[in-house]
MIDOSE-1310 file (N, C-alpha, C; in nm, 2 decimals, decimal comma, always signed):
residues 253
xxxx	+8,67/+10,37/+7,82/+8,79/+10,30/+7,78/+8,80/+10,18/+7,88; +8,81/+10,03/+7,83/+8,86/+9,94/+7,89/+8,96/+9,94/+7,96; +9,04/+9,96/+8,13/+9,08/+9,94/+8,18/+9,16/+9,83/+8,21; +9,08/+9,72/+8,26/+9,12/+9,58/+8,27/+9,03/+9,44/+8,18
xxxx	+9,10/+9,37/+8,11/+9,06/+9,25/+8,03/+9,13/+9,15/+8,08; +9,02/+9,02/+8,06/+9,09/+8,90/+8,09/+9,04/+8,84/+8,01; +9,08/+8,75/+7,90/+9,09/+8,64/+7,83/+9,15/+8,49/+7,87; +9,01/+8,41/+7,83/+9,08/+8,27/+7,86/+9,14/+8,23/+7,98
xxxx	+9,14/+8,30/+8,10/+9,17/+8,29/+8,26/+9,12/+8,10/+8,29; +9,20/+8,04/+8,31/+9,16/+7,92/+8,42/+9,28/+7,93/+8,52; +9,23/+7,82/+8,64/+9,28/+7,81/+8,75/+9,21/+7,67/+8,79; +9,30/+7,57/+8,80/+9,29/+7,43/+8,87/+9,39/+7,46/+9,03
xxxx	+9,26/+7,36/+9,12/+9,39/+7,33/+9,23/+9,36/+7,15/+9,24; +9,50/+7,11/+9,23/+9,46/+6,97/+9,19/+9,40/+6,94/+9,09; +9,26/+6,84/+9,11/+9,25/+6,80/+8,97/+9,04/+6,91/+8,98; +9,09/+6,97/+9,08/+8,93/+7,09/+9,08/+8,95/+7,22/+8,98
xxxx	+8,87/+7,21/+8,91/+8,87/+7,31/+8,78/+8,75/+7,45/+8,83; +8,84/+7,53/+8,90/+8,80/+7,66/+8,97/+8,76/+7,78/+8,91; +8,83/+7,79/+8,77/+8,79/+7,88/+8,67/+8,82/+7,81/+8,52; +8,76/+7,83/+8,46/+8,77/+7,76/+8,31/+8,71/+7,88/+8,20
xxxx	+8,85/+7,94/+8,13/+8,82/+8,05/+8,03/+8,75/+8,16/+8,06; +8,80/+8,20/+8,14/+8,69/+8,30/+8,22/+8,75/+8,48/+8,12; +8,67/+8,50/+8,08/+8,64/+8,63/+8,04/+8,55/+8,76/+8,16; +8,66/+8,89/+8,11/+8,60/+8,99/+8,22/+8,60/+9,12/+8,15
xxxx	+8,58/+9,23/+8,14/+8,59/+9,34/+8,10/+8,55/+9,45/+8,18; +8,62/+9,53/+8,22/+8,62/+9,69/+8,30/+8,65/+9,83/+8,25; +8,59/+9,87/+8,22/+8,60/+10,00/+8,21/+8,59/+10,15/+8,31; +8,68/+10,23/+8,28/+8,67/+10,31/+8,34/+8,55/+10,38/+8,44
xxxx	+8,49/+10,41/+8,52/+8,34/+10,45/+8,58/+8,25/+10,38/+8,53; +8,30/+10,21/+8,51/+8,18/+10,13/+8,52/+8,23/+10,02/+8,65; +8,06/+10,04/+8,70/+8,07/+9,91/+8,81/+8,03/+9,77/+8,77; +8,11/+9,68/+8,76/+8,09/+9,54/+8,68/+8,05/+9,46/+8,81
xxxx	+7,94/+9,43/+8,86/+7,92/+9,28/+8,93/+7,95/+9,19/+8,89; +7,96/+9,09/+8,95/+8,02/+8,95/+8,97/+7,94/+8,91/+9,08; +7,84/+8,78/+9,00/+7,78/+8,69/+9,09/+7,78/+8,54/+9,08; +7,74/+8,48/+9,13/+7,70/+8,36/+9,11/+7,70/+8,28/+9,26
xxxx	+7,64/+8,12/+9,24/+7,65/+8,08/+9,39/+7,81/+8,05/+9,44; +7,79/+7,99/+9,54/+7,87/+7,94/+9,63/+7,95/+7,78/+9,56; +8,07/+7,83/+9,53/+8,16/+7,71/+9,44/+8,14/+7,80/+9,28; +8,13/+7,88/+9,27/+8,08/+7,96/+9,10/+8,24/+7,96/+9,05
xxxx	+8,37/+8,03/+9,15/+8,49/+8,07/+9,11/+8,48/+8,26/+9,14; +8,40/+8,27/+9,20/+8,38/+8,43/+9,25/+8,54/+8,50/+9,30; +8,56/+8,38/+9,38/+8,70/+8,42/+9,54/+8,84/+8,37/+9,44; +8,82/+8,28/+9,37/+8,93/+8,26/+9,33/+8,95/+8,37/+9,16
xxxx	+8,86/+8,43/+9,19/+8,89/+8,53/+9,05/+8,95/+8,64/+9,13; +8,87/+8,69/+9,23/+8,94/+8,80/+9,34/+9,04/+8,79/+9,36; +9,16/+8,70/+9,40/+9,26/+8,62/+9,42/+9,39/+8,66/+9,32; +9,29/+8,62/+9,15/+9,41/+8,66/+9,11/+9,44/+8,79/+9,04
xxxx	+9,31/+8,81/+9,04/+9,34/+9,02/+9,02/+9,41/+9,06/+9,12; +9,41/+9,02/+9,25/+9,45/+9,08/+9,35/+9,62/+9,03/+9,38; +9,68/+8,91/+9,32/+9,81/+8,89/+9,30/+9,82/+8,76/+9,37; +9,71/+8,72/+9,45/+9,75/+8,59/+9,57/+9,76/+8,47/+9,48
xxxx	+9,69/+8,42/+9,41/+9,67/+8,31/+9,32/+9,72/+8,32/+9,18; +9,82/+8,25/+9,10/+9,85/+8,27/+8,95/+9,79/+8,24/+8,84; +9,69/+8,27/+8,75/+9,64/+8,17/+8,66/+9,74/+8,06/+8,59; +9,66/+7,96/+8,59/+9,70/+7,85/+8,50/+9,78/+7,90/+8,40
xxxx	+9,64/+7,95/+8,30/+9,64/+7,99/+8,17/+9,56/+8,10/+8,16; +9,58/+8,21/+8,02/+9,50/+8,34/+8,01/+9,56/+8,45/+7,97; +9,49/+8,54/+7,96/+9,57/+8,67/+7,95/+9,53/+8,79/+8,02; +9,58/+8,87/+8,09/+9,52/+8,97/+8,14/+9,60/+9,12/+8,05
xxxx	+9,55/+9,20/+8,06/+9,54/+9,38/+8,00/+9,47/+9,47/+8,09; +9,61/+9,52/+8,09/+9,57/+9,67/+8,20/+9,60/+9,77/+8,12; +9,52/+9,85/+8,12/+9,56/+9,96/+8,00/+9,62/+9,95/+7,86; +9,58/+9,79/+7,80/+9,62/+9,80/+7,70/+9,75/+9,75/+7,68
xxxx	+9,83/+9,70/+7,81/+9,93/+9,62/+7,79/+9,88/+9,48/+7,90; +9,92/+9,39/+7,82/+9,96/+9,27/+7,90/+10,05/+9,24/+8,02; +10,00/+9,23/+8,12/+10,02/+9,21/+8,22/+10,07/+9,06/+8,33; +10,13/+9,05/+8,43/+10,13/+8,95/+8,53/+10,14/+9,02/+8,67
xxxx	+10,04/+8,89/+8,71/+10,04/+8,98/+8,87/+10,05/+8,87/+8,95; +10,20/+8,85/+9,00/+10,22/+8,77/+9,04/+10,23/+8,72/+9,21; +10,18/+8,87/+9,22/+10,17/+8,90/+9,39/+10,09/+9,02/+9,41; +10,07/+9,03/+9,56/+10,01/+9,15/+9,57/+10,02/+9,26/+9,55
xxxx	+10,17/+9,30/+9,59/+10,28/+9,45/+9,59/+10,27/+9,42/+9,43; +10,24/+9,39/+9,39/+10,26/+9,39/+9,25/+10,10/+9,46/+9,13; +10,00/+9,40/+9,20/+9,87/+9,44/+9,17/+9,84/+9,57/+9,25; +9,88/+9,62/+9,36/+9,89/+9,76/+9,43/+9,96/+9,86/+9,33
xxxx	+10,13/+9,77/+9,29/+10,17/+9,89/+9,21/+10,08/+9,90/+9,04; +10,04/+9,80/+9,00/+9,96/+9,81/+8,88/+9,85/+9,95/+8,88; +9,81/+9,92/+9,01/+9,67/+9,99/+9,01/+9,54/+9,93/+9,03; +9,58/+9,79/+9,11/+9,44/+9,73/+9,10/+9,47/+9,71/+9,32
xxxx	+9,32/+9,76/+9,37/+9,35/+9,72/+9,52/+9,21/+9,70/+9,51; +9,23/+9,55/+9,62/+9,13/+9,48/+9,67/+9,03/+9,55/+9,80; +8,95/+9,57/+9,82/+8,87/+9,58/+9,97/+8,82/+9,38/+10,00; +8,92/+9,34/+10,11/+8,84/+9,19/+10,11/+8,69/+9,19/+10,24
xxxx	+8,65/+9,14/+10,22/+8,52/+9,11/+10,33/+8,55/+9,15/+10,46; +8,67/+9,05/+10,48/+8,70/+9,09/+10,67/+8,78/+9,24/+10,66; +8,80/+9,31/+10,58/+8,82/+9,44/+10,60/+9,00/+9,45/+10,63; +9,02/+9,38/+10,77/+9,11/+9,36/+10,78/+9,16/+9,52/+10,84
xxxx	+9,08/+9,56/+10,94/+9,10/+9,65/+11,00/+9,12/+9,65/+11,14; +9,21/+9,73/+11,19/+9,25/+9,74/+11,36/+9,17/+9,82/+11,44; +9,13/+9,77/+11,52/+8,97/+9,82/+11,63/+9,05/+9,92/+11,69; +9,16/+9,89/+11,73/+9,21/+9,96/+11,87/+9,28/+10,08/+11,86
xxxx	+9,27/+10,13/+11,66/+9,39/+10,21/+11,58/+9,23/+10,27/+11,58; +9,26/+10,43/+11,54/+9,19/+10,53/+11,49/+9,23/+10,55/+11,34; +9,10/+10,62/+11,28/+9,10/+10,63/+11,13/+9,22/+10,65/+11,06; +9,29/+10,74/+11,14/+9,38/+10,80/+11,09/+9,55/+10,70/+11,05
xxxx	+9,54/+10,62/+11,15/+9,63/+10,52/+11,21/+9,61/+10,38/+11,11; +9,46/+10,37/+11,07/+9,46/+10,26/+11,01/+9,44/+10,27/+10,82; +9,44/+10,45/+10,82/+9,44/+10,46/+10,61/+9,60/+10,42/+10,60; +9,67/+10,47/+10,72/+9,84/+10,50/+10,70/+9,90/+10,35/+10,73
xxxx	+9,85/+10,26/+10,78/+9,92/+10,15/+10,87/+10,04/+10,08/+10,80; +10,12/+10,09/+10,80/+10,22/+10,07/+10,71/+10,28/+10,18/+10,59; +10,22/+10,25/+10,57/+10,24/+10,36/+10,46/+10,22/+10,50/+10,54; +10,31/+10,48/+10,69/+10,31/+10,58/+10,73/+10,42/+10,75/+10,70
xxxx	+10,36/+10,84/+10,66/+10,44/+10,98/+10,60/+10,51/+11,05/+10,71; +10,60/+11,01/+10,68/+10,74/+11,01/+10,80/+10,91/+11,04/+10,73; +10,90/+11,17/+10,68/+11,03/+11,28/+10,60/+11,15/+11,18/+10,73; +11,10/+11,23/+10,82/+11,23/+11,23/+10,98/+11,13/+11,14/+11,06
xxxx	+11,05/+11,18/+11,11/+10,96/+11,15/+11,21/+10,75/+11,14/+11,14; +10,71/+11,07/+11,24/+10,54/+11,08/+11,17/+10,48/+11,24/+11,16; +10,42/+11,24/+11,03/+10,35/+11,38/+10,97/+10,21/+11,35/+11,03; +10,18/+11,33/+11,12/+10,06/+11,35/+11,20/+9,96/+11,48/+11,12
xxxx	+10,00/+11,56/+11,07/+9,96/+11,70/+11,03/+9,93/+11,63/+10,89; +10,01/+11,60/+10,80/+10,00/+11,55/+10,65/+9,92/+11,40/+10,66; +9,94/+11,34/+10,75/+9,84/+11,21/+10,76/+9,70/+11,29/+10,74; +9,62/+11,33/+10,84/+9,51/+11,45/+10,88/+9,47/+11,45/+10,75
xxxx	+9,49/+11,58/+10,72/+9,48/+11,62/+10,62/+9,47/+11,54/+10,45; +9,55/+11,42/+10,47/+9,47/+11,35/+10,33/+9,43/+11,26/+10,37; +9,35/+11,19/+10,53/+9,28/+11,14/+10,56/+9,14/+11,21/+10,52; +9,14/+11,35/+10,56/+8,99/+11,39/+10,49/+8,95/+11,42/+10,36
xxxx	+9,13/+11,42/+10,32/+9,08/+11,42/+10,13/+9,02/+11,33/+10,09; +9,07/+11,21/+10,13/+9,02/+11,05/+10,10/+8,86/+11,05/+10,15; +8,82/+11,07/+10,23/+8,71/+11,09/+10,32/+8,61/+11,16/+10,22; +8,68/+11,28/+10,18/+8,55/+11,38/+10,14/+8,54/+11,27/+9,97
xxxx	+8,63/+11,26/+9,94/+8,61/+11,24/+9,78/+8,52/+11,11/+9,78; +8,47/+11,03/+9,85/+8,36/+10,98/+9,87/+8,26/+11,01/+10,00; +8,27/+11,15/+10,03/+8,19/+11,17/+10,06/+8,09/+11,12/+10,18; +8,20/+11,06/+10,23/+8,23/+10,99/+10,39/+8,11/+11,04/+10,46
xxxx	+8,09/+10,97/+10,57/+7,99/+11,01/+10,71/+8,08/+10,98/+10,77; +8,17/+11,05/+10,85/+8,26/+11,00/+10,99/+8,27/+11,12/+11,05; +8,19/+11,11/+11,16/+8,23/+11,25/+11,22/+8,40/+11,26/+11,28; +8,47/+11,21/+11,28/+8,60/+11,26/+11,33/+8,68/+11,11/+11,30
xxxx	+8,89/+11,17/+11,22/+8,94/+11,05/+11,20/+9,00/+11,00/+11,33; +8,97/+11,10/+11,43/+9,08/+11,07/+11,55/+8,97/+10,99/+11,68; +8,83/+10,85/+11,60/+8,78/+10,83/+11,67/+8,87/+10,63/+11,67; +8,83/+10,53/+11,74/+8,90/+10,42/+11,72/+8,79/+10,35/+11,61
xxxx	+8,83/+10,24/+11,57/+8,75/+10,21/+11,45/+8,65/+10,12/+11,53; +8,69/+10,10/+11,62/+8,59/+10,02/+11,69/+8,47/+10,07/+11,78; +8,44/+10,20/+11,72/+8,37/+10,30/+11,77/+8,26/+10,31/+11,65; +8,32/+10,26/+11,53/+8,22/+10,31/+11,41/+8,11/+10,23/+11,35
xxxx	+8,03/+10,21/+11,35/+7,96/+10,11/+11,26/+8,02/+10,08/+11,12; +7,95/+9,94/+11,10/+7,98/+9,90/+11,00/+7,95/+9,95/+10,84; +7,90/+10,01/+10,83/+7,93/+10,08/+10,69/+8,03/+10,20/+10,73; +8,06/+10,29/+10,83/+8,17/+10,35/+10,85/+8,30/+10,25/+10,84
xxxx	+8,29/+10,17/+10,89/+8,46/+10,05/+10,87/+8,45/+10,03/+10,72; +8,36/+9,99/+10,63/+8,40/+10,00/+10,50/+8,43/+10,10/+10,46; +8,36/+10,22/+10,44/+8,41/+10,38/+10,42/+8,60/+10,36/+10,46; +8,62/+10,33/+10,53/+8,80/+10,34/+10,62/+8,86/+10,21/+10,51
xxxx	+8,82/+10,12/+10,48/+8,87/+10,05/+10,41/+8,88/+10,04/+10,27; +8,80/+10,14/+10,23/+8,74/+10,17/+10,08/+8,83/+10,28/+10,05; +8,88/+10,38/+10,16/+8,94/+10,50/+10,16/+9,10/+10,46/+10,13; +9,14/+10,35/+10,26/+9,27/+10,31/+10,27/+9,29/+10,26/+10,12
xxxx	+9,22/+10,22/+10,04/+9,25/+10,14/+9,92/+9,29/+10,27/+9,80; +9,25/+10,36/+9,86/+9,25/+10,51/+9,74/+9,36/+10,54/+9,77; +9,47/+10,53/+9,89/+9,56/+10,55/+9,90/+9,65/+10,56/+9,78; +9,68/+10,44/+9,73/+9,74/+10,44/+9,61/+9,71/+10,47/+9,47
xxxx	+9,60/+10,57/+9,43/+9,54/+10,64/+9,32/+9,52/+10,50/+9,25; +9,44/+10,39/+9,28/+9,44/+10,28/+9,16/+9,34/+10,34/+9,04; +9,31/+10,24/+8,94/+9,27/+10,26/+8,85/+9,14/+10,18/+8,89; +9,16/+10,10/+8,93/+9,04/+9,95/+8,97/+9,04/+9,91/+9,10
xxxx	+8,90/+9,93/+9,13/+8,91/+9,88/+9,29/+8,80/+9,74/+9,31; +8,82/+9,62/+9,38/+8,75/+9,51/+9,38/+8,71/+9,49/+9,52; +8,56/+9,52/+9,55/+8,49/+9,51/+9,65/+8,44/+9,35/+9,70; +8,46/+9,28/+9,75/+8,44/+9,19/+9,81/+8,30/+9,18/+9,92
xxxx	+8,19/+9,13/+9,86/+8,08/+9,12/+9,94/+8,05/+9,29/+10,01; +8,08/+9,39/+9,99/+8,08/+9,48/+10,06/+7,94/+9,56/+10,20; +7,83/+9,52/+10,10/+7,74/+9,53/+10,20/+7,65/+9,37/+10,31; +7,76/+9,28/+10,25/+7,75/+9,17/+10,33/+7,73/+9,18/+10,53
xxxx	+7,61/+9,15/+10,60/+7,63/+9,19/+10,74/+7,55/+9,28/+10,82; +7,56/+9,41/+10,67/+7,50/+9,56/+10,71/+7,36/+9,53/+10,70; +7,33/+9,68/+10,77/+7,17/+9,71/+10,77/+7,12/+9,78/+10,68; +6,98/+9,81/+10,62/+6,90/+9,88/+10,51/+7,04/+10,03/+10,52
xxxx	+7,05/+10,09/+10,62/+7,10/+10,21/+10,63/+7,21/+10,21/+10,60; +7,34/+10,13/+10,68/+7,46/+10,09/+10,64/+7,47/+10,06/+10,47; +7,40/+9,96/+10,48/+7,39/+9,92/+10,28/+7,39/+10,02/+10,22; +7,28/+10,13/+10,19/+7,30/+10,27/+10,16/+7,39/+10,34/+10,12
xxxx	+7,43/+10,35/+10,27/+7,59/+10,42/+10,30/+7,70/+10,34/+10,17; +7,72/+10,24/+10,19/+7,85/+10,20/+10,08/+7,77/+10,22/+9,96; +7,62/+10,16/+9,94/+7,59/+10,19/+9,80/+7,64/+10,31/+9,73; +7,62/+10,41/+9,82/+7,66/+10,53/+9,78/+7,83/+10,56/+9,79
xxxx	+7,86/+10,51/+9,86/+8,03/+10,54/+9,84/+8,04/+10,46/+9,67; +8,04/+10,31/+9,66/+8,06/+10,26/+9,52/+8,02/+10,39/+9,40; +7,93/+10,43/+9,43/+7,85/+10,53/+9,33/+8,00/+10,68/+9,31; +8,03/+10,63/+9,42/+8,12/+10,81/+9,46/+8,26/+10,74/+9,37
xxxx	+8,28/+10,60/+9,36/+8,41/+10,60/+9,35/+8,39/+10,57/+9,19; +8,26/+10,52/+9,09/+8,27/+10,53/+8,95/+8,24/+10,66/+8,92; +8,18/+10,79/+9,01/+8,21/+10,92/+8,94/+8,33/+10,98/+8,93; +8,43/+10,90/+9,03/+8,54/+10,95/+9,00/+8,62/+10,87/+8,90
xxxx	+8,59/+10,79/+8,81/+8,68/+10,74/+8,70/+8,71/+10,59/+8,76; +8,71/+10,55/+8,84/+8,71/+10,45/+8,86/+8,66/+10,35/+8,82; +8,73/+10,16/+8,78/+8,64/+10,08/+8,72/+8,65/+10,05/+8,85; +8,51/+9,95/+8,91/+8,50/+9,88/+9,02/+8,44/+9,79/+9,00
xxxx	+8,46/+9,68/+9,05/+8,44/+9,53/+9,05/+8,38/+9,49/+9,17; +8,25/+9,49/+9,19/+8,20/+9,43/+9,31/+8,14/+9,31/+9,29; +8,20/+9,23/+9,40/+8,15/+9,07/+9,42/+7,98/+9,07/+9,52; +7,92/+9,05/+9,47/+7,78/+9,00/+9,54/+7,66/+8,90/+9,53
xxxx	+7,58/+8,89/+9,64/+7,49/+8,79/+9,60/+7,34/+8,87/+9,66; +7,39/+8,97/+9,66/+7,27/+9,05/+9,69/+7,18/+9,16/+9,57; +7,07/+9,05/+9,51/+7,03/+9,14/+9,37/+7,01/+9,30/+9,35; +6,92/+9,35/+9,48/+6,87/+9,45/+9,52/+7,03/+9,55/+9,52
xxxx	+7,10/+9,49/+9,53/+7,26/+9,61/+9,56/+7,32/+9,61/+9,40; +7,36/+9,48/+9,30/+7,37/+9,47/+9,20/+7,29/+9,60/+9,09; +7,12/+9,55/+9,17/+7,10/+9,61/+9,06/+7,06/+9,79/+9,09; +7,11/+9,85/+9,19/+7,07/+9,95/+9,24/+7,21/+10,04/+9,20
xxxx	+7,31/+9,96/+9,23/+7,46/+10,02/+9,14/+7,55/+9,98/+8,99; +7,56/+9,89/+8,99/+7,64/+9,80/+8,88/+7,54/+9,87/+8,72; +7,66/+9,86/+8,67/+7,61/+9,90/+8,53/+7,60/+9,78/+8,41; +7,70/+9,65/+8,44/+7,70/+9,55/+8,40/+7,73/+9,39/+8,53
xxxx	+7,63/+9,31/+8,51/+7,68/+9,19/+8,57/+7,75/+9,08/+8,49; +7,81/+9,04/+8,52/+7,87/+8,91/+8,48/+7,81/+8,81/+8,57; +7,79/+8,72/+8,56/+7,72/+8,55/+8,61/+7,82/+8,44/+8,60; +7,91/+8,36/+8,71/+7,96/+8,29/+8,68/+7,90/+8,20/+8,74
xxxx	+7,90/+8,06/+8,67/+7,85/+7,91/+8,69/+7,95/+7,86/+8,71; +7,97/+7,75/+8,82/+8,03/+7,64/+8,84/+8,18/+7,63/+8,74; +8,25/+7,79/+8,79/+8,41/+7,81/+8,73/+8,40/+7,87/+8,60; +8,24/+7,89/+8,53/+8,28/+7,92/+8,36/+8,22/+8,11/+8,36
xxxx	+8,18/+8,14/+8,25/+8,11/+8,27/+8,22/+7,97/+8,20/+8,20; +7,88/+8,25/+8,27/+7,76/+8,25/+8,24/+7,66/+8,36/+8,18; +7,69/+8,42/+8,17/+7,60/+8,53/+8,09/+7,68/+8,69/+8,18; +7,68/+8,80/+8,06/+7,69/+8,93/+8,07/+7,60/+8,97/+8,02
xxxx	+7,52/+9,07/+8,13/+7,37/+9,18/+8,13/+7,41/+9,27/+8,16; +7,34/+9,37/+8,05/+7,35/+9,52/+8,07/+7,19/+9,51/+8,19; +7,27/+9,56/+8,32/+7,21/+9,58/+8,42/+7,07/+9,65/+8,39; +7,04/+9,75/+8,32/+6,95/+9,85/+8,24/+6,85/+9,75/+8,21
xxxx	+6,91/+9,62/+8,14/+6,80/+9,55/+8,03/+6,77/+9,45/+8,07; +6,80/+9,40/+8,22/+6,77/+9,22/+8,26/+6,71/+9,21/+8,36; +6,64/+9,10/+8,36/+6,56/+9,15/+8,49/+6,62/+9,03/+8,60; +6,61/+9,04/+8,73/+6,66/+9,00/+8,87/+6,61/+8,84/+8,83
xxxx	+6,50/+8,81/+8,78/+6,46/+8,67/+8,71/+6,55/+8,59/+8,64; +6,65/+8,68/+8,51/+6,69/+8,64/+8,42/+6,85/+8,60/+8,50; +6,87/+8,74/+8,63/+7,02/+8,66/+8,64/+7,02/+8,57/+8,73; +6,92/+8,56/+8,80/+6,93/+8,40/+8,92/+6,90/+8,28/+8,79
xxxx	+6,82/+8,30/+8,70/+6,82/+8,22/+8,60/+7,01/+8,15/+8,55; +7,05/+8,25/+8,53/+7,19/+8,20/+8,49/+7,29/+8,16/+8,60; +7,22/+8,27/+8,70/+7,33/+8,18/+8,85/+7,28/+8,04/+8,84; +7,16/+8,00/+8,82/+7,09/+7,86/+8,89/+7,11/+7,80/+8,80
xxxx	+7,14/+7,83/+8,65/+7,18/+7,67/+8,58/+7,05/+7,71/+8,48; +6,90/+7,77/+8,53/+6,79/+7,76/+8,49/+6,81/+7,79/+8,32; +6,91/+7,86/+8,28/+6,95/+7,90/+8,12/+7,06/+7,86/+8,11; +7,12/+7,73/+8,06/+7,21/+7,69/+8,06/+7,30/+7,74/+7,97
xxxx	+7,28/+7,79/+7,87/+7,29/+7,87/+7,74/+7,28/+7,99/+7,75; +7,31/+8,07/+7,91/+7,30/+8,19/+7,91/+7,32/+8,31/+7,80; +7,22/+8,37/+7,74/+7,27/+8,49/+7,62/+7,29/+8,64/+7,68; +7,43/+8,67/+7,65/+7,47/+8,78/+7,64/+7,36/+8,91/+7,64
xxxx	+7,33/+8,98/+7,75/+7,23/+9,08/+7,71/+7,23/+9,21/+7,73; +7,42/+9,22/+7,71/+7,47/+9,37/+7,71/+7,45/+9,38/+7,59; +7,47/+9,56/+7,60/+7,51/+9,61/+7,48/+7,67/+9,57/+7,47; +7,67/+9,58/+7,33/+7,79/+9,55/+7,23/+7,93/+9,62/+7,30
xxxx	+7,99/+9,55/+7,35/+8,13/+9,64/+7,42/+8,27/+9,59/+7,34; +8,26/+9,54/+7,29/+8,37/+9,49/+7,20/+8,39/+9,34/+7,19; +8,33/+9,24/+7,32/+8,35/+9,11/+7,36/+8,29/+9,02/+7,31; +8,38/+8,95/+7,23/+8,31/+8,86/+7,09/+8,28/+8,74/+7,16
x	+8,12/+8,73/+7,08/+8,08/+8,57/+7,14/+8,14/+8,42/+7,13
């Protein structure tokens, strides 16, 4: 079941044309990549799923109703939460301190006991490597800080979660590590949207890529059928005429 649709999406700033008619489609336990180079419209698509930026023009669908997300508290309550690149996590806070930071469970006073405890729910359901949440984050390696920020984002049971460069930084091992959390979060029903420029991760998770060119849609591949050739081909301009090489999902050419 399609989760999230966008139709016709642009976004100018000034007289710079940042997205033009941009089409997207998510479904439920599928992981959609999103690539292309540097100036493609990558960041400013994240932006407005995420509520910071307004389209121009477009339409978005969440569940089959039409939607605006005109902020972020607003895309949280939808059901769509961002993980951005810098993480945006506090070194000097422990695990536990940083899933809750602001959304702390406090009847009278802090549930220190009830934090705990669905800190390792969050944990187990992807299947975490952390040996303890009561360690500081600045103690963890880097695919452990994604794990805590990928977790904090479950907080609010979304429907769609948007990964931002995620194994950007890490090592063969770290990489792994989140490959496998992404994997943990489309078995649980989740659509996820990861942003990358790393083929080897695209095509080791994602079930569909999208390719955007210089602000437009450049070609959707069923990951299954395309080869790593064909999508730097459409990142690079090299098929300017990029052809569609999913299977049939409903999205008319």
């Amino acid at each position: 079941m399609t989760v999230l649709s966008l139709r016709g999406i642009s976004k100018t700033f000034g007289a710079v044309a940042a997205l033009t008619d941009i089409r997207l489609d998510v479904a439920a336990g599928e992981v959609v990549a999103i690539v292309g180079d540097n100036g493609a419209g990558k960041s400013t698509l994240v932006k407005i799923l995420a509520g910071v930026h307004a389209p121009d023009s477009g339409r978005i669908t969440f569940e089959g109703r039409d939607v605006a997300i005109p902020t972020p508290a607003a895309a949280h309550k939808l059901g769509i939460a961002t993980v951005f690149q810098d993480l945006a996590l506090c070194e000097n806070l422990n695990v536990i301190q940083n899933l809750f930071l602001g959304q702390e469970i406090r009847p009278l006073r802090l549930d220190d006991v009830a934090m705990e405890t669905r800190s390792w729910e969050l944990l187990r359901q992807l299947s975490a490597k952390i040996p303890s949440v009561r360690v500081p984050v600045a103690a963890l390696s880097g695919g452990q800080r994604q794990t805590v920020a990928i977790a904090r984002s479950l907080l609010g049971d979304p429907k769609v979660i948007i990964l931002d460069e995620p194994t950007a930084a890490l090592g063969v091992a770290q990489t792994a590590e989140v490959l496998n959390l992404v994997e943990r979060l489309r078995e649980n029903g989740l659509g996820v949207i990861m942003i990358s420029h790393n083929m080897a991760d695209v095509k080791a998770v994602a079930d569909t890529v999208v390719v955007l060119r210089l602000g437009r849609n450049n070609g959707v591949f069923d990951v299954a059928e395309v080869s790593t050739e064909d999508i730097i081909a459409a990142i690079t301009g090299a098929t300017d005429n990029a052809v569609s090489r999913r299977a049939d999902k409903g999205v008319p050419s």
